[in-house]
FITORZA-192286 format. One record per residue (C-alpha): residue in one letter; x, y, z; residue number from 1. Coordinates in nm, 4 decimals, padded with zeros to 6 digits. Layout:
BEGIN
@type a&east X&north Y&up Z&seq NUM
...
END
This chain:
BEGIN
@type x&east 12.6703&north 16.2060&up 16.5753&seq 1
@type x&east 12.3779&north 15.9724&up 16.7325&seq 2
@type x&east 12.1318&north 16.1796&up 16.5124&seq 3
@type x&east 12.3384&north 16.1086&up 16.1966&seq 4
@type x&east 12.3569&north 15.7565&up 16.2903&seq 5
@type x&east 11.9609&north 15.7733&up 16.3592&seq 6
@type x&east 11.9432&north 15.9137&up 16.0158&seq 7
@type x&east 12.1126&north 15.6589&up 15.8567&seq 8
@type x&east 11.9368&north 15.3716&up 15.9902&seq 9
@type x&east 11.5807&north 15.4980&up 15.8986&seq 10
@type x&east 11.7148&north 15.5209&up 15.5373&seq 11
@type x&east 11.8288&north 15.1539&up 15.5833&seq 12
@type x&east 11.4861&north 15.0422&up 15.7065&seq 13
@type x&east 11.3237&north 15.2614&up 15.4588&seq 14
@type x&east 11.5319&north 15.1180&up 15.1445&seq 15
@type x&east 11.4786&north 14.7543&up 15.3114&seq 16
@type x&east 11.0679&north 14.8021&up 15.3384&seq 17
@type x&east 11.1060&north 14.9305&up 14.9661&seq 18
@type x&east 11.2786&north 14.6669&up 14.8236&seq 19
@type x&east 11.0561&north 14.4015&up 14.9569&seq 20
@type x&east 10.7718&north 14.6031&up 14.8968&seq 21
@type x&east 10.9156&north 14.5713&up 14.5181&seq 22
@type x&east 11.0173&north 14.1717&up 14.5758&seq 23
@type x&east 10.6296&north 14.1287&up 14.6642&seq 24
@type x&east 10.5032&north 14.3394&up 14.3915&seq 25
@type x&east 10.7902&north 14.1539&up 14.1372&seq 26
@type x&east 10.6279&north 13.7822&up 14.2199&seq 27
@type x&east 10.2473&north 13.8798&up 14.2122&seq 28
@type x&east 10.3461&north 13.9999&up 13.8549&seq 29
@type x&east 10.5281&north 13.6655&up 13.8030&seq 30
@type x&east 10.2461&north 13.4546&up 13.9109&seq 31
@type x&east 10.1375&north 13.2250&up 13.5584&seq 32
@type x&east 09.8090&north 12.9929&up 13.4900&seq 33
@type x&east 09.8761&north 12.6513&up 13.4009&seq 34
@type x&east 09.6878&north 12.3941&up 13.3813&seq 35
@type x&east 09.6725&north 12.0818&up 13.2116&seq 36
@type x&east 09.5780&north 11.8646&up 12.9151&seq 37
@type x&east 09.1469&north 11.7571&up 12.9198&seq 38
@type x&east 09.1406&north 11.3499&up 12.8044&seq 39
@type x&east 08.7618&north 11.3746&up 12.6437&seq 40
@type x&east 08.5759&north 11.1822&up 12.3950&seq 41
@type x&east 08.5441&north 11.3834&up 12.0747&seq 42
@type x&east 08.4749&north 11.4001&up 11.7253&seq 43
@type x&east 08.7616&north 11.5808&up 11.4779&seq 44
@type x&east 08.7191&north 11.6606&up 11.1472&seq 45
@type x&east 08.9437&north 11.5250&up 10.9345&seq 46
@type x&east 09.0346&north 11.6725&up 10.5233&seq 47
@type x&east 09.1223&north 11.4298&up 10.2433&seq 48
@type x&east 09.2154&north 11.6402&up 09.8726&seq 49
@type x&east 08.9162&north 11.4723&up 09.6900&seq 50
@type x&east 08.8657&north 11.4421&up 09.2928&seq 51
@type x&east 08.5416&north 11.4985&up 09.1714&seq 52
@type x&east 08.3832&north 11.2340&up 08.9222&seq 53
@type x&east 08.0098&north 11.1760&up 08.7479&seq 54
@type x&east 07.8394&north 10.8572&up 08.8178&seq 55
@type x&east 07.8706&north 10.8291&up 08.4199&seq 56
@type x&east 08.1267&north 10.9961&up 08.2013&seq 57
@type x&east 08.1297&north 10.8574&up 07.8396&seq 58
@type x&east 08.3314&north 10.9565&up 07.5102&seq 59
@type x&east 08.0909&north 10.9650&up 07.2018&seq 60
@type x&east 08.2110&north 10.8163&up 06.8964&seq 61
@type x&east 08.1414&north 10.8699&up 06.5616&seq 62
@type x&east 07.9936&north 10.4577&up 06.4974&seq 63
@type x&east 08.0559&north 10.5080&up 06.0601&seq 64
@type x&east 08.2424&north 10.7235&up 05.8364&seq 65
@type x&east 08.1377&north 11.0039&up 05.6647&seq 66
@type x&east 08.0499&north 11.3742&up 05.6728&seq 67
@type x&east 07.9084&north 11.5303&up 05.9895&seq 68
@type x&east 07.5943&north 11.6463&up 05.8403&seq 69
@type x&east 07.4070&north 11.8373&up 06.1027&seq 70
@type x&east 07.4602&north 11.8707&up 06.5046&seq 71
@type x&east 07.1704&north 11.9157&up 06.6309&seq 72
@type x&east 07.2738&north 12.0175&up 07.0554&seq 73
@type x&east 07.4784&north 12.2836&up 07.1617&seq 74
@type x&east 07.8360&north 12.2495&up 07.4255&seq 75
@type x&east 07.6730&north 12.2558&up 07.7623&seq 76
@type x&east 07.3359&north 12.1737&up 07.6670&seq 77
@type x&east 07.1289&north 11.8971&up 07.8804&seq 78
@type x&east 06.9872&north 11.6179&up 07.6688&seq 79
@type x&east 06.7660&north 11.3814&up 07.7113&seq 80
@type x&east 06.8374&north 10.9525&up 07.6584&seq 81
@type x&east 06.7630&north 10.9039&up 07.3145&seq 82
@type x&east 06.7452&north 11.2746&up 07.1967&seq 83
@type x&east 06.9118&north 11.2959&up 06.8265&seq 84
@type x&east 07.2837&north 11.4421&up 06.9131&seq 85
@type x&east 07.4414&north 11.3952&up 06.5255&seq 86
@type x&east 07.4064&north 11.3499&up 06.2411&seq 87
@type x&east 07.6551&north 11.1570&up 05.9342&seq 88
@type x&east 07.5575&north 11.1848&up 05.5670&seq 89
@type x&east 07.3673&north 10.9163&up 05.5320&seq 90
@type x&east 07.3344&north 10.8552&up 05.1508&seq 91
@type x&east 07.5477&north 10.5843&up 05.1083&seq 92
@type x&east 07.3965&north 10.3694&up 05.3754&seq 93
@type x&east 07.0350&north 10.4589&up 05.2291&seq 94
@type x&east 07.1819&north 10.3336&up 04.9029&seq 95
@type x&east 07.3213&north 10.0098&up 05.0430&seq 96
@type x&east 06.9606&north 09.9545&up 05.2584&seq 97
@type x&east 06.7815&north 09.9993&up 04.9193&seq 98
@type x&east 06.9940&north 09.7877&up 04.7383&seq 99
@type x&east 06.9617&north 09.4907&up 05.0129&seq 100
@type x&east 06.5741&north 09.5458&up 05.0258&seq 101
@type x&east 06.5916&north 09.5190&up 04.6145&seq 102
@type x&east 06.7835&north 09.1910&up 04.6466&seq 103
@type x&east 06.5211&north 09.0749&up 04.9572&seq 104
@type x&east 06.2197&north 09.1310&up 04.6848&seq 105
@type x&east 06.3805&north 08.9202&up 04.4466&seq 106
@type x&east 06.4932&north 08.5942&up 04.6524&seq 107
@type x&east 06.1106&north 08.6680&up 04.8176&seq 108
@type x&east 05.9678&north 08.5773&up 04.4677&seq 109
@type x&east 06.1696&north 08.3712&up 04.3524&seq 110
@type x&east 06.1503&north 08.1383&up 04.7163&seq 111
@type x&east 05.7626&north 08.1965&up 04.6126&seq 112
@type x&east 05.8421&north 08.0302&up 04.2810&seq 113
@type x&east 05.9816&north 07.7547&up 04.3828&seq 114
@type x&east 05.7534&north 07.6615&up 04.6926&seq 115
@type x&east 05.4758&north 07.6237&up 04.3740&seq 116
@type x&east 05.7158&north 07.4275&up 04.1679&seq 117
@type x&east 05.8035&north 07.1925&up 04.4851&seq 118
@type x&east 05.4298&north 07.1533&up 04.5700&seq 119
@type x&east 05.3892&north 07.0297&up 04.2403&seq 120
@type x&east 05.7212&north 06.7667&up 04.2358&seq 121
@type x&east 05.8213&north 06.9576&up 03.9608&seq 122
@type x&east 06.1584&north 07.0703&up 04.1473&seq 123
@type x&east 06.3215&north 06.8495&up 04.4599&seq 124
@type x&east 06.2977&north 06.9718&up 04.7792&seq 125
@type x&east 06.6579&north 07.0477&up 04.7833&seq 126
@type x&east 06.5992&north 07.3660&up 04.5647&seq 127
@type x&east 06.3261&north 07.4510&up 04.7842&seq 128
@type x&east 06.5350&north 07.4704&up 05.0485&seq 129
@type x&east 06.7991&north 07.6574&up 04.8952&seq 130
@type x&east 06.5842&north 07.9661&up 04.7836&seq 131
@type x&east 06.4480&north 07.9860&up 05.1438&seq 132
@type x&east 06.8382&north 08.0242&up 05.2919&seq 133
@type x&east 06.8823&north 08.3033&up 05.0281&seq 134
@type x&east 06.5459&north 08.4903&up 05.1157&seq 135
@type x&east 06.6867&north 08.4533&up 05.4884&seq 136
@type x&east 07.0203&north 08.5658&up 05.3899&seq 137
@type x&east 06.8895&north 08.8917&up 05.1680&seq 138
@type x&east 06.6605&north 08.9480&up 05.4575&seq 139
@type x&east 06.9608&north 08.9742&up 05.7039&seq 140
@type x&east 07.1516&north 09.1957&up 05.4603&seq 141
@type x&east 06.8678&north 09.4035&up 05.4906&seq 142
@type x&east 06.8989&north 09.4454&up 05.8575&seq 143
@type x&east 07.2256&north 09.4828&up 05.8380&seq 144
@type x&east 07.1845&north 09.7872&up 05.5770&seq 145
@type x&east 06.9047&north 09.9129&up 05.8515&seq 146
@type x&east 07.1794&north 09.9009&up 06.1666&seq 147
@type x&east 07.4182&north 10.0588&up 05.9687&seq 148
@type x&east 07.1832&north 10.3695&up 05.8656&seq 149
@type x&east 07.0896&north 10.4044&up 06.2144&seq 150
@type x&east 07.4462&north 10.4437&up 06.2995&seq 151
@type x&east 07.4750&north 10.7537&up 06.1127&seq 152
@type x&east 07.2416&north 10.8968&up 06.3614&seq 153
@type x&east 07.3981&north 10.9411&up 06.7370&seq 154
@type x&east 07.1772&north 10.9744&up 06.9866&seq 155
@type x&east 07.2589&north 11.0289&up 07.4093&seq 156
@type x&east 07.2693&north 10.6955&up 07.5857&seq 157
@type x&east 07.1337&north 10.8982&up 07.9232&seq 158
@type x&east 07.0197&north 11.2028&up 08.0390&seq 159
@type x&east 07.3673&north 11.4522&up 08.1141&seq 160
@type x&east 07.5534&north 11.7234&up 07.9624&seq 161
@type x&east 07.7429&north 11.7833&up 07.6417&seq 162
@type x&east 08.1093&north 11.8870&up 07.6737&seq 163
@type x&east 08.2589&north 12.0377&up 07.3933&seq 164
@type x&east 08.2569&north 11.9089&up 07.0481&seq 165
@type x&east 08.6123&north 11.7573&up 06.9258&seq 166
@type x&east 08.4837&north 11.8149&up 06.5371&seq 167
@type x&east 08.2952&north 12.0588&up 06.3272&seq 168
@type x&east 08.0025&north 12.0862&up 06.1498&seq 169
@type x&east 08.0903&north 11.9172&up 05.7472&seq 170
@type x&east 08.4369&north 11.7084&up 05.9436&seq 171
@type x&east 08.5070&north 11.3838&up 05.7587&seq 172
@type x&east 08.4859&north 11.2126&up 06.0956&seq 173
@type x&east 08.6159&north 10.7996&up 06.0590&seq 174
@type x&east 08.4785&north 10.5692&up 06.2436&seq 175
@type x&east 08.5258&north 10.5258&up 06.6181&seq 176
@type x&east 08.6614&north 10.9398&up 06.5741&seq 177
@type x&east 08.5476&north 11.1385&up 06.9001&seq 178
@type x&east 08.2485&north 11.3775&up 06.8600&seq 179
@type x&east 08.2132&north 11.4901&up 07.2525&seq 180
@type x&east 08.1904&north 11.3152&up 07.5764&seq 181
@type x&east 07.9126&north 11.3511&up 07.7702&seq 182
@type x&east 07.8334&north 11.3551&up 08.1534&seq 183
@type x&east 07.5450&north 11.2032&up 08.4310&seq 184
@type x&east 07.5652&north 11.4846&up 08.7113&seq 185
@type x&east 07.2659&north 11.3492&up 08.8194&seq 186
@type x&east 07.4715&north 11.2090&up 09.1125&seq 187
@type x&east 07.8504&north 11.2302&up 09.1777&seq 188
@type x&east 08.1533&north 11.0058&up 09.2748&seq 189
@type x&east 08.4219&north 11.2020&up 09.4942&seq 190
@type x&east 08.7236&north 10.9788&up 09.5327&seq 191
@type x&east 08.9891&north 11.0610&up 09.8109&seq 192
@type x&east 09.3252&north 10.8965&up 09.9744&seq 193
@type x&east 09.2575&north 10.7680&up 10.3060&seq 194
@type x&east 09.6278&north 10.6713&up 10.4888&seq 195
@type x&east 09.6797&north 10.2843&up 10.6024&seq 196
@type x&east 09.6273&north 10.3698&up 10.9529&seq 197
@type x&east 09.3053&north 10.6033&up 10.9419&seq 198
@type x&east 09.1628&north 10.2996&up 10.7714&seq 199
@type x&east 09.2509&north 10.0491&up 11.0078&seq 200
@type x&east 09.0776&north 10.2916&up 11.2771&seq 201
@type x&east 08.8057&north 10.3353&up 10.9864&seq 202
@type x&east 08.7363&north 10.0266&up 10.9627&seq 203
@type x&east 08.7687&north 09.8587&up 11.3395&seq 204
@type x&east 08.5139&north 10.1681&up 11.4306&seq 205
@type x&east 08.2609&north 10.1666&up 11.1695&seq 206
@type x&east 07.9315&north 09.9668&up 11.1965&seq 207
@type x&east 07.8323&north 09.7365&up 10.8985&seq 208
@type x&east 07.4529&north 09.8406&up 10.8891&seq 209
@type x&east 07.5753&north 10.2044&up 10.8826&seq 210
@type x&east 07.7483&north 10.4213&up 10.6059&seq 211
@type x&east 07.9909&north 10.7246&up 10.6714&seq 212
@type x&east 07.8108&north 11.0250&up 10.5730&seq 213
@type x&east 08.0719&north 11.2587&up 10.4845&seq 214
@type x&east 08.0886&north 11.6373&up 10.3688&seq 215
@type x&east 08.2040&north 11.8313&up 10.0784&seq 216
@type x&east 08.3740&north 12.1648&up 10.0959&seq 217
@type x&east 08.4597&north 12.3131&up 09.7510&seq 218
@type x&east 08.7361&north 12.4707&up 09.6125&seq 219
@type x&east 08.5387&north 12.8083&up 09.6841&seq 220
@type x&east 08.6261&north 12.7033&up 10.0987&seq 221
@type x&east 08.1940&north 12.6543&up 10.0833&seq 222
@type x&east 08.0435&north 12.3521&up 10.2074&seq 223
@type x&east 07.8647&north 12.1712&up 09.9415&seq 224
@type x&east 07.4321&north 12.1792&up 10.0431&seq 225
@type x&east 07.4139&north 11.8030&up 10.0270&seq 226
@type x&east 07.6273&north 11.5634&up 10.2608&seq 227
@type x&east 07.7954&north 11.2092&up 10.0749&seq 228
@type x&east 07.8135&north 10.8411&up 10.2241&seq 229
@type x&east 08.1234&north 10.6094&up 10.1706&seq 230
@type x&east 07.9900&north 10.3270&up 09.9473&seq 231
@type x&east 08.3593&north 10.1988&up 09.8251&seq 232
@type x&east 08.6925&north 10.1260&up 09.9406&seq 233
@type x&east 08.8766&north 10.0095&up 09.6983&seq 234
@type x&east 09.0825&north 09.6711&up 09.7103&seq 235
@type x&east 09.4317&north 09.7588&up 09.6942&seq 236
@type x&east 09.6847&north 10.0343&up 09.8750&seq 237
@type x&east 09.8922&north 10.1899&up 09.6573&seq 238
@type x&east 10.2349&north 10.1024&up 09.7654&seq 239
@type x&east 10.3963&north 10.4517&up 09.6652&seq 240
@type x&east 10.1965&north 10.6291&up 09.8981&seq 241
@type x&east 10.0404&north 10.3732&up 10.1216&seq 242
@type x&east 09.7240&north 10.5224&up 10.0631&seq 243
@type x&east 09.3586&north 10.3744&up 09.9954&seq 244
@type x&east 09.1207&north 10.5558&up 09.7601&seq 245
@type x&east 08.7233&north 10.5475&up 09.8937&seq 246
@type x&east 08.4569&north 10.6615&up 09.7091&seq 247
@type x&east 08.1637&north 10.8870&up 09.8426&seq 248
@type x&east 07.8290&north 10.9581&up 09.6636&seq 249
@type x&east 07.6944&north 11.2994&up 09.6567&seq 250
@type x&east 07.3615&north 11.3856&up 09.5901&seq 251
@type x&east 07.3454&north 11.6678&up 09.2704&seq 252
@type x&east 06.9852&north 11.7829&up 09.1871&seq 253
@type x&east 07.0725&north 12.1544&up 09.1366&seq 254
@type x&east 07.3868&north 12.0100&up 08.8874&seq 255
@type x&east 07.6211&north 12.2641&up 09.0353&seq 256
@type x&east 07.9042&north 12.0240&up 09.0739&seq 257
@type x&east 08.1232&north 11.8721&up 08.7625&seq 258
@type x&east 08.3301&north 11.6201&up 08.6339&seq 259
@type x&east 08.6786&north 11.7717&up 08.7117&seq 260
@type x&east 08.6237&north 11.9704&up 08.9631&seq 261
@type x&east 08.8705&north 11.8866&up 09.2985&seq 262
@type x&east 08.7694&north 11.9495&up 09.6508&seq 263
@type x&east 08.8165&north 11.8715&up 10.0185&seq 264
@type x&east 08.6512&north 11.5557&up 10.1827&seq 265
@type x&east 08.5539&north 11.6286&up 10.5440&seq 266
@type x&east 08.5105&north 11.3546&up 10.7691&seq 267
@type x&east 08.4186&north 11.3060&up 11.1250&seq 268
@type x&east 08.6353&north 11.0613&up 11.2984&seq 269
@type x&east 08.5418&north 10.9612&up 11.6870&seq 270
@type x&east 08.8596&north 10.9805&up 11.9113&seq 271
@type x&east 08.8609&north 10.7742&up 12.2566&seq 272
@type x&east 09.0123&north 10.9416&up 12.5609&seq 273
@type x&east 09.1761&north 11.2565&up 12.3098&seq 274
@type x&east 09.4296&north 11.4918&up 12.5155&seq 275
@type x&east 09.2983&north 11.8732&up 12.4291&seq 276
@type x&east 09.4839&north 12.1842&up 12.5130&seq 277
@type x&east 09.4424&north 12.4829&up 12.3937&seq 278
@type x&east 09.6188&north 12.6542&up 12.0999&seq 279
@type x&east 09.7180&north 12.9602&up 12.2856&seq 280
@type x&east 09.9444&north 12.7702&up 12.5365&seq 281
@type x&east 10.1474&north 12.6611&up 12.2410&seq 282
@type x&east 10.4238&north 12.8327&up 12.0621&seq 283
@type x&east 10.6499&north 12.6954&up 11.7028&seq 284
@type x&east 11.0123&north 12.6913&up 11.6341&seq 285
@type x&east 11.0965&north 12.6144&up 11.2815&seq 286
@type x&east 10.7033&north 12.4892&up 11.1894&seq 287
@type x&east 10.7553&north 12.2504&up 11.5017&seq 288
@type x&east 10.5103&north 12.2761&up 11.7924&seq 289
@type x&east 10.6333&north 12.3235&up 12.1556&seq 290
@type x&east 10.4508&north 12.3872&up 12.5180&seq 291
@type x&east 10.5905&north 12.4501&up 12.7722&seq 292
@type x&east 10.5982&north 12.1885&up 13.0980&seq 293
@type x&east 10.5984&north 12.2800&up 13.4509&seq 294
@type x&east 10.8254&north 12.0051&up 13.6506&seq 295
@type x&east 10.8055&north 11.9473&up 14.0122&seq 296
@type x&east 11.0293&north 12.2319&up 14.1143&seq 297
@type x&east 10.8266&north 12.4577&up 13.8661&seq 298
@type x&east 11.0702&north 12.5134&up 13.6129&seq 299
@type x&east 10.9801&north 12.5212&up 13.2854&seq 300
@type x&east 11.0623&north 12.3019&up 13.0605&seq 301
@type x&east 11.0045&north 12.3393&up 12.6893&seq 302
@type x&east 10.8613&north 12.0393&up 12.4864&seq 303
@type x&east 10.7592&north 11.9389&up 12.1699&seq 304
@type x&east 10.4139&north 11.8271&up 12.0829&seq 305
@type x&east 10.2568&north 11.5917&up 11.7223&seq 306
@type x&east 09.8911&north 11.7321&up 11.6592&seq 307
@type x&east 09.6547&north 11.4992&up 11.5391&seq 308
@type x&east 09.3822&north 11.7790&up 11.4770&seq 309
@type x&east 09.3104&north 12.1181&up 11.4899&seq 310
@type x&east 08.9520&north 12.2043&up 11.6057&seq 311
@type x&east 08.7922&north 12.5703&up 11.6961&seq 312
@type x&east 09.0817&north 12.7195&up 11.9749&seq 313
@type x&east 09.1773&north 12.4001&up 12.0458&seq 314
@type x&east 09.4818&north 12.1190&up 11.9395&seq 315
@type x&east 09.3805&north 11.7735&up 12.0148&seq 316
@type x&east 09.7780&north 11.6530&up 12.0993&seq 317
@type x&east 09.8953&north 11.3138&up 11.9413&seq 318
@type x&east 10.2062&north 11.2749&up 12.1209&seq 319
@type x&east 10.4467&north 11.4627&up 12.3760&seq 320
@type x&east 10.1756&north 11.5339&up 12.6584&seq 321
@type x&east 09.9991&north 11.3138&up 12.9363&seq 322
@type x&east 09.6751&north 11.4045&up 13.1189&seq 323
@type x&east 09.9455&north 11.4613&up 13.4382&seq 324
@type x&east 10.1294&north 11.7190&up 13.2877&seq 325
@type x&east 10.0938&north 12.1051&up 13.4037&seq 326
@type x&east 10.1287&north 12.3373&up 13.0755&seq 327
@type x&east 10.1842&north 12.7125&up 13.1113&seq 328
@type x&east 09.8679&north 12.8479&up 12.9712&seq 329
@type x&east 09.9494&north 13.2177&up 12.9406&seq 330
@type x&east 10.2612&north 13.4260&up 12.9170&seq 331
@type x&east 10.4860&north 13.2453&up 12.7090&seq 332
@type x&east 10.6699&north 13.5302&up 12.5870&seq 333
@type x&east 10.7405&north 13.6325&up 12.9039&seq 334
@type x&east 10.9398&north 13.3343&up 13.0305&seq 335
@type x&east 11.2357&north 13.1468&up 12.9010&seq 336
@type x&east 11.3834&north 12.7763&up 12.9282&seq 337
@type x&east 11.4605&north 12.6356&up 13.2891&seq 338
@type x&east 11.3494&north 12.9731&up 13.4703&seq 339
@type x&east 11.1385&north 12.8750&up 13.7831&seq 340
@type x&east 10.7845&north 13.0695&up 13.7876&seq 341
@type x&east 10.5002&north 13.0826&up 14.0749&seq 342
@type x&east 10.2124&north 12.9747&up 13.9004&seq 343
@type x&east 09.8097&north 12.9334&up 13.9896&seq 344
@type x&east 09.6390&north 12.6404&up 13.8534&seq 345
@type x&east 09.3252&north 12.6326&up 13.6396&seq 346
@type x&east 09.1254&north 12.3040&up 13.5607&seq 347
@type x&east 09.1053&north 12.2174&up 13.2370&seq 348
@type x&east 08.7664&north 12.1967&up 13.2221&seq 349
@type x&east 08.7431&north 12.5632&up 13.3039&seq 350
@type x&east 09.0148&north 12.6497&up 13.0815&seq 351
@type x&east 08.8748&north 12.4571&up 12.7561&seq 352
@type x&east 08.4746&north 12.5624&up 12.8191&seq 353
@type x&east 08.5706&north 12.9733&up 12.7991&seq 354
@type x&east 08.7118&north 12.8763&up 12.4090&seq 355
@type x&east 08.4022&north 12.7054&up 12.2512&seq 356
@type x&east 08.5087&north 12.3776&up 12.2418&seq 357
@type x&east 08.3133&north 12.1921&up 11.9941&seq 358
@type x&east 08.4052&north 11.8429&up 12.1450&seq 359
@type x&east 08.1078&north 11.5417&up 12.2196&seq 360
END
């Protein structure tokens, strides 16, 4: 009997050693990092949808009526200022310039005429004056006839590109009718909406003998070769949105970009004293953003974060976190709400350096 009691208390001090053995074993695997959020001076990058303009986008008219004779460019060509774009029959306004030249020839000699007749007192001086207001006036008819053949001929105000033509070769265009419009890519004007608080902060940060430089990404997700500046703001918010259109200026010698064309304005904004965590300490529930908080008793506590930006590995949190708070870095999918954790804490500074950070 005292060998079977023996027995049975080595398997009780066996079966205790084992299940503390297992206890020790259970917290070691139980033991999380946390850590907590870096405050740092940094620079985000901010997108704004842009719309993509040319410093100068015109509509060419027809300037008189008639046939479109000739057309002497091609859609998509470059021109030159002055080169000859179109042409409008032009024989009725030759026929109206001969006709006022004819009638300038005749009040010419006959303002001759009189000026010998006058020097002689054979006609008063009123006459004399008379046929020298009708040379004048035949004389302006004549210009007149000239500016009117030279509108048949339309030539590009500036150097750009043609779009395509709204008529045909042999059209009976009227005038003011639209031939084409035509484009300065030469430099370009990239508008975007700028919220009523980013430009407060835009504005209270940015020094006057300075401008924004700003960059372009395209719609192909490329960063255009040649950054912008912010030379406008315009003068009024638009009281649907509450938004405030600025203008950049981009730089185009190799003429990729076009008037139409839509992109993303990218913008570095300074941000005093931001809180940074990093992304993988954060989970969502319904496309809201959660961490979760160790309290004093470490129990976790889930709560919801606002993210002003997103940079490499990193959120830079708006709202929902202070610099004091301990955030379970790793695991989150192995813990739930209000379950108490042994944890090991990792400095932020250590934590945020291993992922990159791009932060000044």
């Amino acid at each position: 009997m005292k060998r079977i009691f023996m027995l049975v208390g080595l398997c009780a001090l066996l079966w205790q050693t084992g299940c503390q053995s297992e206890k020790v074993e259970k917290e070691e695997e139980t033991s999380f990092l946390v850590t907590s959020p870096l405050a740092k001076d940094t620079l985000i990058t901010k997108e704004y949808v842009s719309q993509i303009r040319s410093i100068s986008h015109i509509e060419v008219r027809a300037l008189e009526k008639g046939y479109l004779q000739k057309i002497f460019v091609d859609e998509g060509q470059h021109v030159k200022k002055g080169q000859l774009m179109f042409q409008i029959m032009p024989v009725m306004y030759q026929a109206e310039l001969q006709k006022a030249q004819a009638e300038a020839s005749f009040a010419e000699i006959e303002y001759q005429n009189t000026k010998k007749l006058a020097s002689n007192n054979v006609v008063a001086p009123g006459e004399l004056a008379m046929a020298k207001a009708k040379l004048n006036k035949a004389k302006a008819e004549v210009s007149l006839a000239q500016v009117h053949l030279g509108f048949t001929q339309i030539r590009a105000p500036f150097d750009g590109i043609m779009d395509h033509f709204q008529v045909r070769l042999g059209s009976l265009v009227d005038e003011g009718d639209l031939l084409t419009t035509l484009s300065d890519n030469s430099q370009m004007w990239v508008y975007f909406n700028v919220p009523e608080a980013e430009y407060l902060d835009y504005k209270t940060s940015q020094h006057s003998e300075n401008q924004t430089q700003v960059k372009l990404e395209m719609a192909n997700r490329q960063v255009f070769d040649y950054a912008g500046v912010v030379q406008t703001i315009e003068a009024d918010f638009n009281n649907e949105t509450g938004n405030i259109a600025f203008r950049a200026t981009f730089p185009n010698p190799k003429g990729l970009l076009r008037h139409g064309e839509t992109g993303n304005i990218l913008m570095e904004v300074p941000m005093k004293n931001a809180l940074l965590i990093p992304q993988k300490a954060t989970f969502e529930v319904l496309d809201k953003k959660y961490v979760y908080v160790l309290d004093k008793n470490n129990v976790l506590r889930s709560r919801e974060i606002t993210v002003a930006a997103e940079l490499p590995h990193i959120y830079v949190v708006q709202k929902g976190l202070s610099a004091n708070d301990k955030i379970l870095l790793e695991g989150l999918r192995l813990v739930r709400e209000n379950e108490k954790i042994h944890s090991k804490y990792v400095e932020p500074k250590t934590v945020l350096s291993q992922l990159n950070l791009y932060a000044e």
